[in-house]
C-alpha positions in Angstrom: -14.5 -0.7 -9.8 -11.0 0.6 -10.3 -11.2 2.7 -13.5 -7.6 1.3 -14.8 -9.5 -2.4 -15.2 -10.7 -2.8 -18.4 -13.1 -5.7 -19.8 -11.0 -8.2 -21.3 -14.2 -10.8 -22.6 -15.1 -11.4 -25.9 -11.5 -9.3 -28.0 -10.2 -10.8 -31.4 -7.6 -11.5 -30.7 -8.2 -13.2 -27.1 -6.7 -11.7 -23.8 -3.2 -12.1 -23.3 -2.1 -13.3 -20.3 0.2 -9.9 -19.9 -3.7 -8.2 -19.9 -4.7 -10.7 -17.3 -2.0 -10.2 -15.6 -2.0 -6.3 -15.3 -5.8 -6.5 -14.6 -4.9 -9.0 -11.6 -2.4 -6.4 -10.4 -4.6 -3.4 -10.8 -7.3 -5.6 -8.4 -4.6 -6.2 -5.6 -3.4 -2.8 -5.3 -7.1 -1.3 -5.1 -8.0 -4.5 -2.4 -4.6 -3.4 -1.0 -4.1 0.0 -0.9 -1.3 0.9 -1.9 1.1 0.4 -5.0 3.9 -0.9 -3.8 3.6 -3.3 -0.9 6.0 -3.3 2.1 8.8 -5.7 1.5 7.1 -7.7 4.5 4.2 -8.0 2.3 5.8 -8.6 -1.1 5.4 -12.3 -1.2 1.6 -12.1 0.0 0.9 -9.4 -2.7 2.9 -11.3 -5.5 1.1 -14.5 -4.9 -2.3 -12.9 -4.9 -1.5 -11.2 -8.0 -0.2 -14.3 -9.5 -3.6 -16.6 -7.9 -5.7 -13.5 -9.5 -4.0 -13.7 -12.7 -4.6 -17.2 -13.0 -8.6 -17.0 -12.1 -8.5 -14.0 -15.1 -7.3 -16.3 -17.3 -9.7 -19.7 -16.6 -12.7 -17.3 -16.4 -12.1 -15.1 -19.7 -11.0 -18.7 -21.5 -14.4 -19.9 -19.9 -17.0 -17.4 -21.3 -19.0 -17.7 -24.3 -20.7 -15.6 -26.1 -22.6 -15.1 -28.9 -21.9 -11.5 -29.3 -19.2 -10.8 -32.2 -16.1 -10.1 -30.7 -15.1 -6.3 -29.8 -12.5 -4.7 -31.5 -9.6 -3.8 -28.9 -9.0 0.1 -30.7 -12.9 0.8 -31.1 -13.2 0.1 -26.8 -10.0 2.2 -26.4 -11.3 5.6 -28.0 -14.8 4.9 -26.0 -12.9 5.0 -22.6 -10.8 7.8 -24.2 -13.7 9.7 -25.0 -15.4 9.1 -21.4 -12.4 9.6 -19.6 -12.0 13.3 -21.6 -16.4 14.2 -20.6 -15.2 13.2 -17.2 -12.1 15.4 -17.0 -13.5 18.4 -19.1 -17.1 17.9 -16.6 -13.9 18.5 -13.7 -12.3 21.2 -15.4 -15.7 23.6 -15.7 -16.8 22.8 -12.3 -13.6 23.9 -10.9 -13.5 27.2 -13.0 -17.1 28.0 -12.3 -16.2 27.6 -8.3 -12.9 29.8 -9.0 -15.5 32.3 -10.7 -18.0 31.8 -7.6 -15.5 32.4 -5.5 -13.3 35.7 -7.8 -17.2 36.9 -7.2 -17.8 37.1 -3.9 
């Protein structure tokens, strides 16, 4: 899944439509491939984003849960911290292959 999606279930306060919304666009560019559509293809891409949007929004008003509700700054710093792993885990492989490479 595109890494720029994040869960939107089960926040205090709920979703906003704007979330939904962005999430739907996210979806269509990664089905899509590209960014920004051809203008031959705006009206396509703009509807599917607005039909996704809408689907966001019935399923997340849709769930239940029993779970308490996550708090939107807590699930922020864990993808921050996962996202910084991730690049750091980049960074040393590509100084150890630089190294690897300044060796031989």
């Amino acid at each position: 899944m595109c890494r720029n999606i994040v869960p939107l279930n089960n926040f205090e306060p709920a979703a906003t439509d704007a979330e939904c919304h962005d999430a739907a666009l996210q979806y269509v560019r990664k089905i899509a491939g590209t960014t920004k559509p051809s203008k031959a293809n705006q009206a396509v891409f703009d509807q599917a984003v607005a039909d996704i949007a809408h689907a966001t929004r019935h399923l997340i008003d849709g769930l239940v849960t029993t779970a308490p509700p996550k708090i939107r700054e807590d699930e922020a710093a864990k993808r921050q911290a996962r996202s910084a792993e991730r690049y750091e885990a980049i960074r040393q492989y590509q100084e150890n292959k630089r190294a690897a490479r300044a060796a031989s």
